[in-house]
Structure formats: structure tokens, C-alpha cells
KEVO-806240 format. One record per residue (C-alpha): residue number from 0; residue in three letters; z, x, y. Coordinates in pm, 1 decimal, always signed. Example, Ala and Ser with C-alpha at 12.3 -4.5 7.8 and 13.67 -1.06 7.14 Angstrom:
# KEVO-806240
+-----+-----+----------+----------+----------+
:   i :  aa :       zz :       xx :       yy :
+-----+-----+----------+----------+----------+
:   0 : Ala :   +780.0 :  +1230.0 :   -450.0 :
:   1 : Ser :   +714.0 :  +1367.0 :   -106.0 :
+-----+-----+----------+----------+----------+
# end
This chain:
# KEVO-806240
+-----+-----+----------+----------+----------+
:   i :  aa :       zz :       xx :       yy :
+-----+-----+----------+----------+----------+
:   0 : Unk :  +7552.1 :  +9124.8 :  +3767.4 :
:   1 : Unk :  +7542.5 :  +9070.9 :  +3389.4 :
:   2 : Unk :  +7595.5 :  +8725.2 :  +3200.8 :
:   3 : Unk :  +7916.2 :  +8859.4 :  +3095.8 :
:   4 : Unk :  +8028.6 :  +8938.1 :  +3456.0 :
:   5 : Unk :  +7910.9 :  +8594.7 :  +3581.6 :
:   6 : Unk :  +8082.5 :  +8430.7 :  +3275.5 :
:   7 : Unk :  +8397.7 :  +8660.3 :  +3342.7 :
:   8 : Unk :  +8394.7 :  +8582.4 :  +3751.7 :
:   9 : Unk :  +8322.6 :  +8203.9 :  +3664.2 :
:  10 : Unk :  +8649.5 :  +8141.9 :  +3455.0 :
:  11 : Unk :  +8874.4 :  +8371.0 :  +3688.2 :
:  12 : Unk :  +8771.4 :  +8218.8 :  +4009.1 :
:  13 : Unk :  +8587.9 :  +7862.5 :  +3894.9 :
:  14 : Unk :  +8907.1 :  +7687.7 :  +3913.0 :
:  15 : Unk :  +9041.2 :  +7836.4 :  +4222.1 :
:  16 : Unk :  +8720.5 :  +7697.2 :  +4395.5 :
:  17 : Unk :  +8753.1 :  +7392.0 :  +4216.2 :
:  18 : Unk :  +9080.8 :  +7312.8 :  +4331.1 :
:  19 : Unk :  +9018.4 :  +7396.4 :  +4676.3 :
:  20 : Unk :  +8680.7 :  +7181.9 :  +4681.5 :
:  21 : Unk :  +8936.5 :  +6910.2 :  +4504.9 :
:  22 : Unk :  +9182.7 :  +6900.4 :  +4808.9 :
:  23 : Unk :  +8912.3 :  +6902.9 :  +5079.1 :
:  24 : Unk :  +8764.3 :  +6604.0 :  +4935.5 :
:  25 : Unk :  +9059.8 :  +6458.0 :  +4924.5 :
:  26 : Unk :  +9140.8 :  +6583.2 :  +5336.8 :
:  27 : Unk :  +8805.3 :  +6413.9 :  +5409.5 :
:  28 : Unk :  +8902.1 :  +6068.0 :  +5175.6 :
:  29 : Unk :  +9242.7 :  +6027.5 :  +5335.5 :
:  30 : Unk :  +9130.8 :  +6092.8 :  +5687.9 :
:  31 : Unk :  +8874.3 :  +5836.7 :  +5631.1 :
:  32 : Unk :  +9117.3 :  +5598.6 :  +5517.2 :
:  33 : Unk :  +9359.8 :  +5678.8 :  +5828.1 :
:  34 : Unk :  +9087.1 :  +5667.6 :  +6133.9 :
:  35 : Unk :  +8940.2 :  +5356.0 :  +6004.4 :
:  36 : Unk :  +9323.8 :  +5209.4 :  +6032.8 :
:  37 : Unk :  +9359.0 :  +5383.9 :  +6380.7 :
:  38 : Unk :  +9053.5 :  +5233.4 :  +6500.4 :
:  39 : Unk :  +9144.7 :  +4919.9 :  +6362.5 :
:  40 : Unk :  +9469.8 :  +4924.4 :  +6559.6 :
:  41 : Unk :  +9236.8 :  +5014.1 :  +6857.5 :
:  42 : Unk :  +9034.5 :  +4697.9 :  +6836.8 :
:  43 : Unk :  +9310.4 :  +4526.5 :  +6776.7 :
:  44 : Unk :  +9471.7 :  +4658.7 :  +7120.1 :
:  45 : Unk :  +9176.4 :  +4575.2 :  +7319.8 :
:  46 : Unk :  +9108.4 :  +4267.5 :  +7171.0 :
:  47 : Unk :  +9530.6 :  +4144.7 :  +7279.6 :
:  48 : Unk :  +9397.6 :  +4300.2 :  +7638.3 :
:  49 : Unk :  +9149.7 :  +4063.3 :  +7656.2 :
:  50 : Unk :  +8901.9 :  +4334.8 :  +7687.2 :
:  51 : Unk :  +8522.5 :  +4237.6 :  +7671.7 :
:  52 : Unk :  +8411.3 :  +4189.1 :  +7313.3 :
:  53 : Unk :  +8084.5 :  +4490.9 :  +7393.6 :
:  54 : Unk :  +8324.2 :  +4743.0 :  +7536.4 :
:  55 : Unk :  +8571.9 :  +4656.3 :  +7218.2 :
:  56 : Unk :  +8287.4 :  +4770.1 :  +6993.4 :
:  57 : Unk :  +8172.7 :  +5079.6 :  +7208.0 :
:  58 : Unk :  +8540.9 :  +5252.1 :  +7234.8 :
:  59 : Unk :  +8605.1 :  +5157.7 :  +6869.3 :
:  60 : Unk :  +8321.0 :  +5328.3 :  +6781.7 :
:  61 : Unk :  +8363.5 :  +5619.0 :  +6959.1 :
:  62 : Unk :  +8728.1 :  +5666.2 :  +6847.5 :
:  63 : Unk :  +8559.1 :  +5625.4 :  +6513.2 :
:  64 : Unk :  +8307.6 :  +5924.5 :  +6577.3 :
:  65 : Unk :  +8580.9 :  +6151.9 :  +6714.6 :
:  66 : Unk :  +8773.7 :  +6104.3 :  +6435.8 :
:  67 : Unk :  +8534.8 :  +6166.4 :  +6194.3 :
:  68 : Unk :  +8426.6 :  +6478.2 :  +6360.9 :
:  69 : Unk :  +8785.3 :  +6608.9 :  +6385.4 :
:  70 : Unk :  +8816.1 :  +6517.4 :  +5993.8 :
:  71 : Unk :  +8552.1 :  +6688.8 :  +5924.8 :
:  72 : Unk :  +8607.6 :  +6980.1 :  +6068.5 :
:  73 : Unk :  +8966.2 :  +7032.4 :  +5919.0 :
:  74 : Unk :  +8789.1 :  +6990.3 :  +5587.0 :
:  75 : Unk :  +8527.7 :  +7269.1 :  +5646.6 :
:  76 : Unk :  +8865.8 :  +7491.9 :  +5785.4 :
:  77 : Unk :  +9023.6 :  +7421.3 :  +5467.9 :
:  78 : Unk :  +8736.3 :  +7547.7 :  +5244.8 :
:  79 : Unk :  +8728.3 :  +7873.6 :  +5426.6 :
:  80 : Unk :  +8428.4 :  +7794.4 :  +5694.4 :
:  81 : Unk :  +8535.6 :  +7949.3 :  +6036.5 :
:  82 : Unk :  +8483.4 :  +7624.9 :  +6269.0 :
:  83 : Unk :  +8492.1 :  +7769.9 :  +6595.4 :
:  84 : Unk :  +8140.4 :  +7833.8 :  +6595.4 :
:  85 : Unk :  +8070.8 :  +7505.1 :  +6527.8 :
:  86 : Unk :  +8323.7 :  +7318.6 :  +6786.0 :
:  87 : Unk :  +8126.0 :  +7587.1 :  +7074.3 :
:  88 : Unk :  +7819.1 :  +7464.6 :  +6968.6 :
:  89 : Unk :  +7896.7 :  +7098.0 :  +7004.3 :
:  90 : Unk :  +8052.3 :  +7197.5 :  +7345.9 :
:  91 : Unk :  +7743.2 :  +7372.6 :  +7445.4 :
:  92 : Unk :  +7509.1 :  +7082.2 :  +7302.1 :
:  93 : Unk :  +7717.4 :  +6810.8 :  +7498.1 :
:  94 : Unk :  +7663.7 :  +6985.7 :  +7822.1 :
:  95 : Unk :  +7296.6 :  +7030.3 :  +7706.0 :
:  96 : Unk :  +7263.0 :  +6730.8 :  +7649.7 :
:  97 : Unk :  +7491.5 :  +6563.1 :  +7928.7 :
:  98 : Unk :  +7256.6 :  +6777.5 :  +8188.1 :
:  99 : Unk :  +6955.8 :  +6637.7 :  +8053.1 :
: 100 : Unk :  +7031.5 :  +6306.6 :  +8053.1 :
: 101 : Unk :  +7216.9 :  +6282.0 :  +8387.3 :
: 102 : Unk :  +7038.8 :  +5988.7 :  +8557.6 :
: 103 : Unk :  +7072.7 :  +5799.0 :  +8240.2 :
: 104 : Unk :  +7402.5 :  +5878.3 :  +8158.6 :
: 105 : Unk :  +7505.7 :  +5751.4 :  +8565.1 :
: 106 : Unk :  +7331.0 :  +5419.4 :  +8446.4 :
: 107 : Unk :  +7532.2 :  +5405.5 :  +8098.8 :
: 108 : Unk :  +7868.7 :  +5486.1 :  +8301.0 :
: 109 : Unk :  +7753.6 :  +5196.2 :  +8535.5 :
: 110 : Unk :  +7657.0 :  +4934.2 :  +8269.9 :
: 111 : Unk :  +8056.3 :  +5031.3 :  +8114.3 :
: 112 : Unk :  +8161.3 :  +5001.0 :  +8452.4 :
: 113 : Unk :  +8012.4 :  +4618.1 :  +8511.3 :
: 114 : Unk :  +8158.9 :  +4580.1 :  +8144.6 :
: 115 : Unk :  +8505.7 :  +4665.2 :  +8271.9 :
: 116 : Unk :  +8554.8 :  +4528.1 :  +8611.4 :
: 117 : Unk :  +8327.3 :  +4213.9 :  +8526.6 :
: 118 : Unk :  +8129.0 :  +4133.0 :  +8842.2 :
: 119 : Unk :  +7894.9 :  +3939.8 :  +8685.1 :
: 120 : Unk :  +7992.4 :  +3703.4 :  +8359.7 :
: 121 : Unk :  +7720.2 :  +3505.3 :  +8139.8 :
: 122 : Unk :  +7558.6 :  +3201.8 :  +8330.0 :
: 123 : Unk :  +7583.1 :  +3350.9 :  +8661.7 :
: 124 : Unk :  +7328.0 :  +3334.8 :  +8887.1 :
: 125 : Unk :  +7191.2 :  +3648.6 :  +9054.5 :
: 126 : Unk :  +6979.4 :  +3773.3 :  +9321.4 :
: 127 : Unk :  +6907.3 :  +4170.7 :  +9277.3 :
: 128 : Unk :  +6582.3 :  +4308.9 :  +9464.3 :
: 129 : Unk :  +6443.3 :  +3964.0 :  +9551.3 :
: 130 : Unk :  +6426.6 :  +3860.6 :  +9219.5 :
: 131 : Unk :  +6654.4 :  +3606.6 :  +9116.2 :
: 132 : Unk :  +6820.0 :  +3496.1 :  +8711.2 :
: 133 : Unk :  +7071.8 :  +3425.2 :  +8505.6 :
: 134 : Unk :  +7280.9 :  +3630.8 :  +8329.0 :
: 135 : Unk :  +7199.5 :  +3559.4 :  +7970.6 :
: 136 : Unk :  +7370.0 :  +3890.2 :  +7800.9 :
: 137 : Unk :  +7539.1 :  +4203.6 :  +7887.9 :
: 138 : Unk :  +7494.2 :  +4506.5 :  +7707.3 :
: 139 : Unk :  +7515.6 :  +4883.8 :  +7714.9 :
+-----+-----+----------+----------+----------+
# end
């Protein structure tokens, strides 16, 4: 290609691109702006259902993720990049991972569930295995 060509392709096509690089920043800017309110108005649910404050911050956060990730990907549609690739290759690396991490992923499902169903609150005392405490924090 010749400077003239690039020149020539640069001023028939540079604002075409332009504009479309334009608009998907601007997808990606208001779908920031609109799953930060929806996961506002998340918190805010859980919070009125007297959910515990550590499982508030984990589902918020995960809404957030999701979001983001869905955002994203509508951007990268718009600009021309085919995203089914990429959505099978976060399915495939979730059940990668998910099978990898099995045993630890039963404990994280069991610490959400004691978050949930509250067996245990802070100050109780507990006997598990012989050895006995109080519950000073519960976390993920």
C-alpha cells in the first residue's frame, strides 16, 4: 500500500471507525452508569431483608461482575468482534475451573450457606471437633 492509498483509506473510512469506537465507548459508559444503579438497588433490597451485611457485599458484587461482563461484551459485538467465541470460552473455563476446585467450592457454598440460614451468630460459643471458641467473625 502506498502513502497515498493509506492517506486515501484513512479519510474514507477514519471516521466511520471513529464513530463506531465513539458509540461503544459510550455502550460501555452508560452500562457502567446503569449496573452500578442496579446493584445499588440490590444492596438496597437485601439490606430492607435484613440480609447479613457479608452476603450483602458478596451478591452485590457478583451482580456487579455479571454485569460488567455482559456490558462488555455488547460493546465488543458492537465494534464488529464475533463474541461467541469468547462467551464458550468463559463457559468452558468455569467448568474448568469449577472441576478443579470442587472440594473448595463445597466449602465456599457451605460458608454462604452458614451466612444464610445463620446457625451460628458472633459471640456464640462453639464446640466443633473437641475444640471449643467463640465466634469472633464470619466470613467467606
Amino acid at each position: 500500500m502506498t502513502k497515498e492509498d493509506a492517506i486515501n483509506w484513512q479519510q474514507t473510512n477514519g471516521l466511520e471507525y471513529l464513530k463506531i469506537f465513539v458509540i461503544a465507548l459510550i455502550i460501555f459508559l452508560v452500562g457502567k452508569w446503569i449496573y452500578r444503579k442496579v446493584t445499588g438497588l440490590v444492596k438496597k433490597a437485601m439490606t430492607k431483608a435484613k440480609m447479613d451485611e457479608t452476603l450483602i457485599s458478596f451478591l452485590g458484587n457478583g451482580v456487579y461482575m455479571i454485569l460488567m461482563v455482559c456490558v462488555v461484551l455488547v460493546m465488543l459485538d458492537y465494534i464488529g468482534i464475533k463474541t461467541t467465541s469468547f462467551i464458550a470460552i468463559l463457559g468452558a473455563a468455569g467448568l474448568a475451573v469449577g472441576l478443579a476446585l470442587q472440594g473448595s467450592l463445597a466449602n465456599f457454598a457451605s460458608g454462604v450457606l452458614i451466612i444464610m440460614f445463620r446457625p451460628f451468630k458472633l459471640g456464640d460459643d462453639v464446640d466443633a471437633g473437641g475444640v471449643f471458641g467463640v465466634i469472633e467473625e464470619i466470613t467467606f
